[in-house]
C-alpha positions as CSV (number, residue, x, y, z in Angstrom):
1,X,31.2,-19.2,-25.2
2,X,28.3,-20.4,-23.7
3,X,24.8,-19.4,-24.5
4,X,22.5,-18.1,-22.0
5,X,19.1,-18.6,-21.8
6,X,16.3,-15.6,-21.8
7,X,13.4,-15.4,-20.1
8,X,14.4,-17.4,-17.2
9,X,14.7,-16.0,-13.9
10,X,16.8,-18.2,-11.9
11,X,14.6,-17.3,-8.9
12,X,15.0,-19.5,-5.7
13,X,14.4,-17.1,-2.6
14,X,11.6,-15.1,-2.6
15,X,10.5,-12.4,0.8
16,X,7.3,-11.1,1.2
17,X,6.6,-8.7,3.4
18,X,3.0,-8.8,5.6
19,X,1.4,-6.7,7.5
20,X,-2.3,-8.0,7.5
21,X,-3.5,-5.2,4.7
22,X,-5.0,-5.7,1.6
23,X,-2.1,-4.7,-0.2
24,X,-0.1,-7.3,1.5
25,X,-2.1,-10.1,0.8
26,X,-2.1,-9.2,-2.7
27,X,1.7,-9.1,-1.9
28,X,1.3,-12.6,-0.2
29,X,-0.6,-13.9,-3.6
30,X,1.7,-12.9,-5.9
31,X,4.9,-14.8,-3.9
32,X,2.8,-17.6,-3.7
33,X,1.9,-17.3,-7.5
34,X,6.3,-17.2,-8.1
35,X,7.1,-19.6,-6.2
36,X,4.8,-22.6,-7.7
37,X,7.7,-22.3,-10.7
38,X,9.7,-23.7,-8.9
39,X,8.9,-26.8,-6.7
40,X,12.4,-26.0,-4.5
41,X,11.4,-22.5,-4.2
42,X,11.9,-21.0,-0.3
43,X,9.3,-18.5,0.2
44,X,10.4,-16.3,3.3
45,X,8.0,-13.8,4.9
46,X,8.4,-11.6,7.0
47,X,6.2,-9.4,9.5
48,X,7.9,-5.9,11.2
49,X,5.9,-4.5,13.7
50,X,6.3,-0.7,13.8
51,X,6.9,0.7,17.6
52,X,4.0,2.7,18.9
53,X,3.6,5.9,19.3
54,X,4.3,6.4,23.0
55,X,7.7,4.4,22.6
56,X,8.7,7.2,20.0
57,X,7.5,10.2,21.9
58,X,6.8,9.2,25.4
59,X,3.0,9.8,25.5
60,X,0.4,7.7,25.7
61,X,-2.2,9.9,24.1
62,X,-4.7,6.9,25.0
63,X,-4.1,6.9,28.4
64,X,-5.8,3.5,29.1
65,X,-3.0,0.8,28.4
66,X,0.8,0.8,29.4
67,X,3.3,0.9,26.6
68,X,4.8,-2.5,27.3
69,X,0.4,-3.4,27.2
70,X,0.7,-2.0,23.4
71,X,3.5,-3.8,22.3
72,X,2.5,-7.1,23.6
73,X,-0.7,-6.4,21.8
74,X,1.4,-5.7,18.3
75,X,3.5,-8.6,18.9
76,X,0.3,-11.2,19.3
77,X,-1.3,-9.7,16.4
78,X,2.0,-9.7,14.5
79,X,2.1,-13.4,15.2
80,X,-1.0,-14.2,14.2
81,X,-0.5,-12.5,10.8
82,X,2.1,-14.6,10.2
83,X,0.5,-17.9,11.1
84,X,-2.0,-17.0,8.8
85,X,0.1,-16.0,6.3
86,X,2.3,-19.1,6.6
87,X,-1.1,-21.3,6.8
88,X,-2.5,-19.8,3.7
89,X,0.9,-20.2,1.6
90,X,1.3,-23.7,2.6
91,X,-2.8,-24.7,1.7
92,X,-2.0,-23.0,-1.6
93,X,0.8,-25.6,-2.1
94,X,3.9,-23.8,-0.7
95,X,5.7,-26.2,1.3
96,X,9.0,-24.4,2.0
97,X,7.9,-21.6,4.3
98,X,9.8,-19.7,6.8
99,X,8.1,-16.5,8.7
100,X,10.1,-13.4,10.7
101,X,8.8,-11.4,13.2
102,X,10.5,-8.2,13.9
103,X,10.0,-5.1,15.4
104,X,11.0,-1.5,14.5
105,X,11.1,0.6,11.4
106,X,8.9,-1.9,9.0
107,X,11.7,-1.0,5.6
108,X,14.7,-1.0,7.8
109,X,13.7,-4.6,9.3
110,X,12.6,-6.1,6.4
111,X,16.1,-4.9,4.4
112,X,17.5,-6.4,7.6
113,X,16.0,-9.4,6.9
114,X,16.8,-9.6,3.2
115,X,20.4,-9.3,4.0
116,X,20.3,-12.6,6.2
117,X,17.9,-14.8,3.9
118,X,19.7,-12.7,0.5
119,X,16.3,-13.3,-1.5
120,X,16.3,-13.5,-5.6
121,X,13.3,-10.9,-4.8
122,X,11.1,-9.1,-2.3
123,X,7.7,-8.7,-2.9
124,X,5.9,-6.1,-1.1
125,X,2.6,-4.9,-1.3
126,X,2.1,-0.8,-1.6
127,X,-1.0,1.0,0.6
128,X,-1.1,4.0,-2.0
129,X,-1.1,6.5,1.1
130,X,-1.5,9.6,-0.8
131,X,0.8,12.1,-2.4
132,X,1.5,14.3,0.2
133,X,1.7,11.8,3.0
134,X,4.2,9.9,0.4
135,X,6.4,12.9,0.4
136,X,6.7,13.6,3.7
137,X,7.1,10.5,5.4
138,X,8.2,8.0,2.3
139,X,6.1,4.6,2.1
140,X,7.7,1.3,3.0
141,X,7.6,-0.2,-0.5
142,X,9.6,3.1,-1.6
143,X,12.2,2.8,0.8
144,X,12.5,-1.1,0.5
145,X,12.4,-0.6,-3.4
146,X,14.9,2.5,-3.3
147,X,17.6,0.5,-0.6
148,X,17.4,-2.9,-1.7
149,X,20.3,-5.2,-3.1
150,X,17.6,-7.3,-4.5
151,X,14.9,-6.7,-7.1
152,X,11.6,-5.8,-5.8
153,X,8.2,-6.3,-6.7
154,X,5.7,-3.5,-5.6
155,X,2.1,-5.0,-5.6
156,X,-0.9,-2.7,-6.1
């Protein structure tokens, strides 16, 4: 029988999930952090871009720009995100990076994307809403956590 070894992870995929936040930078840190213990590490990360309001309901409670406007808008700054984020992982010494930009529900994308990539771990950063708020509408780091194949590391 062959012994196995403890207190190695044998962690080769990582997904972090961004969103521009300081949580998710954090996030962004930590991924970085894992996956300088391994030189082939592939760090994926990902960016889900939640639909605005007026898609969901219909209204534009602004009034001033068109709904195709907004998510034009969401999908530059999305983009941007991940540049940066991509940028950033690479200057800190990252050289296997690949970067996702989706858009819908932010823990139904970025499960979607775990199932294609099928990461040792997701890393996501968590914006410590609130209780209540928690309750009733469930954070993305809880739902990712509580649906996930993988493990999953919630940064504060």
């Amino acid at each position: 029988m062959e012994k196995k070894e403890r207190g190695i992870l044998p962690i080769e995929r990582i997904l972090v999930a961004v969103d521009g936040s300081k949580p998710s930078m954090r996030a962004l840190d930590m991924a970085i952090s894992l996956s300088k213990l391994n030189k082939n590490m592939k760090l994926y990360i990902v960016m889900a871009i939640p639909y605005p309001v007026q898609y969901v309901t219909g209204e534009n409670p602004t009034g001033d720009i068109t709904l195709l406007d907004r998510m034009n808008t969401l999908k530059e700054k999305g983009e941007q995100i991940l540049e940066n984020s991509k940028n950033y992982a690479i200057s800190n010494g990252v050289m296997n990076v690949e970067t996702f930009l989706k858009q819908g529900d932010p823990a139904k994308e970025i499960l979607n994307v775990s199932k294609t990539v099928k990461p040792d771990l997701i890393v996501i950063g968590n914006r410590r809403r609130g209780f209540l708020k928690g309750v009733f509408l469930g954070s993305v780091s809880q739902r990712v956590a509580a649906n996930s194949d993988v493990s999953v590391l919630v940064v504060k």
